[in-house]
N, C-alpha and C positions, 0 to 999 in steps of 0.2 A: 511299131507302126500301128497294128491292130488296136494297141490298149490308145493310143491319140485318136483313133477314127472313135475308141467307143467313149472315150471321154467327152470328143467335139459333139456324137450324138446327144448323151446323158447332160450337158451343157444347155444345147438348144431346146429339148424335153422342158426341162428344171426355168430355160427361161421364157419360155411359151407357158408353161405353167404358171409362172410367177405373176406376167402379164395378164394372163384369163382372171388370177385372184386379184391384180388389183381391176382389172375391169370390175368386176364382181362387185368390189369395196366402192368403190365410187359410184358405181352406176346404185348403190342402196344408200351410197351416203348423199348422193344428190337425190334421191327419193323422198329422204327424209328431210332435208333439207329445206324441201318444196313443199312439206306437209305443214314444218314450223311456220311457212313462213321468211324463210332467211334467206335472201336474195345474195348475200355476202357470200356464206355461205353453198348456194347453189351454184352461182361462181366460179367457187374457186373447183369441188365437184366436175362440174363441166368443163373446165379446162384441163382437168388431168385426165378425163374421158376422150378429150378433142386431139390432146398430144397423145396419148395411148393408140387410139385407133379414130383418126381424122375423116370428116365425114361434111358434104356441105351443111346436111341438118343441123348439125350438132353447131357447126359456125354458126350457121344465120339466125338458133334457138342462143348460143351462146351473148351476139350482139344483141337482138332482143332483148336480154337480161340486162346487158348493159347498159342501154337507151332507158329499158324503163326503171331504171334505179338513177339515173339521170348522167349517167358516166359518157356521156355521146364521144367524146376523144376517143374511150377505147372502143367503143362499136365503127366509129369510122374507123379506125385502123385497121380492126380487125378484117371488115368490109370492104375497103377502099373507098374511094369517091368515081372513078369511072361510070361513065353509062353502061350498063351489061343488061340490055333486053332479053338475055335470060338466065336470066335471076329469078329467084322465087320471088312471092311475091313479097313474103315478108324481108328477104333482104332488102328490096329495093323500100319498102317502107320504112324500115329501119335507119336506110341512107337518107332517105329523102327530111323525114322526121330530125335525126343528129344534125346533118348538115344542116338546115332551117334554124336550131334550135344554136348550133354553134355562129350564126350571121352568117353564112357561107349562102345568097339566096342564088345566084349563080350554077352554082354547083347542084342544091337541093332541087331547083327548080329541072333539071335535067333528069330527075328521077324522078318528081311528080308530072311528068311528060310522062313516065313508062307507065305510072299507075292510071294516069287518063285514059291512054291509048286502050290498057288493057279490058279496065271496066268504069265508063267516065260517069260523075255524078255531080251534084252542087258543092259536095263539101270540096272534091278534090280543086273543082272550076273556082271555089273560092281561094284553095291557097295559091293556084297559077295566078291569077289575077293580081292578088296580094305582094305577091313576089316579082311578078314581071316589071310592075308597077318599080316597083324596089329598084331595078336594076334599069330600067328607061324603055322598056319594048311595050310602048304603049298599044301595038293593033295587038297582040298576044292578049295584052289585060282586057284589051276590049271585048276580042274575040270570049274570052271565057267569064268575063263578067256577062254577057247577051249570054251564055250558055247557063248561068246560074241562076239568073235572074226567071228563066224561061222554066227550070227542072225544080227549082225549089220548095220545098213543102213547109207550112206554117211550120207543122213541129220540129223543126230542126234548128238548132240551136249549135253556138260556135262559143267558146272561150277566150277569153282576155283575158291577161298577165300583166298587164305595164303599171296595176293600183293591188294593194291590199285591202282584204281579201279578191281574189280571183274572183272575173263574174261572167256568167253568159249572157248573151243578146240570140235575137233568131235569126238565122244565118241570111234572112230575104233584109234583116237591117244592116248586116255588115256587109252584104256586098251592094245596099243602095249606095252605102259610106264609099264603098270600093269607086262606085260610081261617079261622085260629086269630085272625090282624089283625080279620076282620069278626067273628068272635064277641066278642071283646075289645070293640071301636069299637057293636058293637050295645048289649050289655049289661056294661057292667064288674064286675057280679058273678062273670061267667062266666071270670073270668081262670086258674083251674083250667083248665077246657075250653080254654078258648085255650092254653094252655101244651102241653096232652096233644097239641094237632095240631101244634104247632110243635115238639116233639119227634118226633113222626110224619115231618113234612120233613126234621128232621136224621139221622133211620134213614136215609130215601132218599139221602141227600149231606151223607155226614158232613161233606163241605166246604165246607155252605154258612154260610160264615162270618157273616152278616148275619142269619138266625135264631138264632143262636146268641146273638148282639149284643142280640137286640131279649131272647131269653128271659129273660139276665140280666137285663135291665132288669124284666120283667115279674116277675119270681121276687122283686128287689128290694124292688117295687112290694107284691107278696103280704107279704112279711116287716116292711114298713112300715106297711101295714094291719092286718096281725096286732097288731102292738107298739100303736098305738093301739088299738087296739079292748080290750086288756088293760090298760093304761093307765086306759083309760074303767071300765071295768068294778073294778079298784082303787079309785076315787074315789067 
């Protein structure tokens, strides 16, 4: 009985030992990791860190990595999509970011709620806007389009993805655009007015290519309603 009690001790020793060295091993091999460069690599590091000795830091640095190597499936997973108002704050960036990035605006938009609440700004007021929009909750877009419009400073500037090369605009142009969309999306008679601010966004940045996109459509839209309406009035 003695030599089993002193084996089960010299067992737990030997594998409490073994776990400190591989902490050890990985906590220098995600160091270096992070020195190369190698996000793949730091990765994979942090997840043997995270299964070793679990820790939320180590999660929500882990999803981080995820999200910005562009992996958003594994950082929501690893995250969840729940609202959890306390959450760090990079979790809930992390979420709010993946979700967005994956079309989930529903979802992201209920984490870019926690990030407003916590510390609210232009940029955040522009992706609620953008996104409410998305999903039909036009007083919300309103509400934080009037909030963007109101805090915004020249030098700030917002990214577009929908044309190659990627381009910026400054963020008092995209949320005019945000603008002329909710006048259009409130009343579609007002498609004039919508037009007149989404030309107002392309004064500010003649390069934003994506109002310019939608205006055609909208100007099309106008000349199609014209045409029947005279049509009707023929008959």
């Amino acid at each position: 009985m003695k030599k089993i009690v002193l084996l089960a001790i010299f067992s737990s020793v030997f594998a409490v030992n073994g776990q400190n060295d591989l902490k050890t091993h990985y906590e220098s091999f995600y160091k270096q990791m992070r020195t190369q460069g190698d996000i793949r690599g730091a990765i994979n590091a942090l997840t043997h860190l995270y299964v070793i000795e679990p820790s939320a830091a180590r999660k929500d640095t882990l999803a981080y990595l995820y999200a910005n190597s562009g992996q958003y499936v594994q950082a929501v997973n690893l995250l969840g999509t729940e609202k959890d108002a306390s959450a760090s704050d990079m979790a809930v960036d992390v979420k709010a970011i993946s979700l967005k990035s994956l079309d989930q605006p529903q979802l992201a938009v209920q984490q870019y709620e926690i990030l407003f609440e916590r510390k609210p700004d232009a940029y955040l007021a522009y992706e609620l806007a953008d996104l409410n929009l998305q999903i039909g909750k036009l007083e919300e877009a309103k509400k934080h389009i009037t909030y963007g419009l109101e805090n915004v400073k020249d030098e700030m500037k917002v990214p577009f993805y929908e044309s190659k090369p990627p381009y910026e605009v400054p963020l008092k142009a995209a949320l005019t655009y945000e603008k002329g969309l909710l006048i259009y999306n409130e009343d579609k008679s007002k498609i004039d007015e919508a037009i007149q601010l989404i030309d107002k966004a392309i004064e500010l940045a003649p390069n934003f290519n994506l109002a310019r996109q939608i205006k055609k459509a909208l100007t099309n839209q106008k000349t199609k309603t014209a045409q029947k309406a005279a049509e009707e009035k023929g008959e």
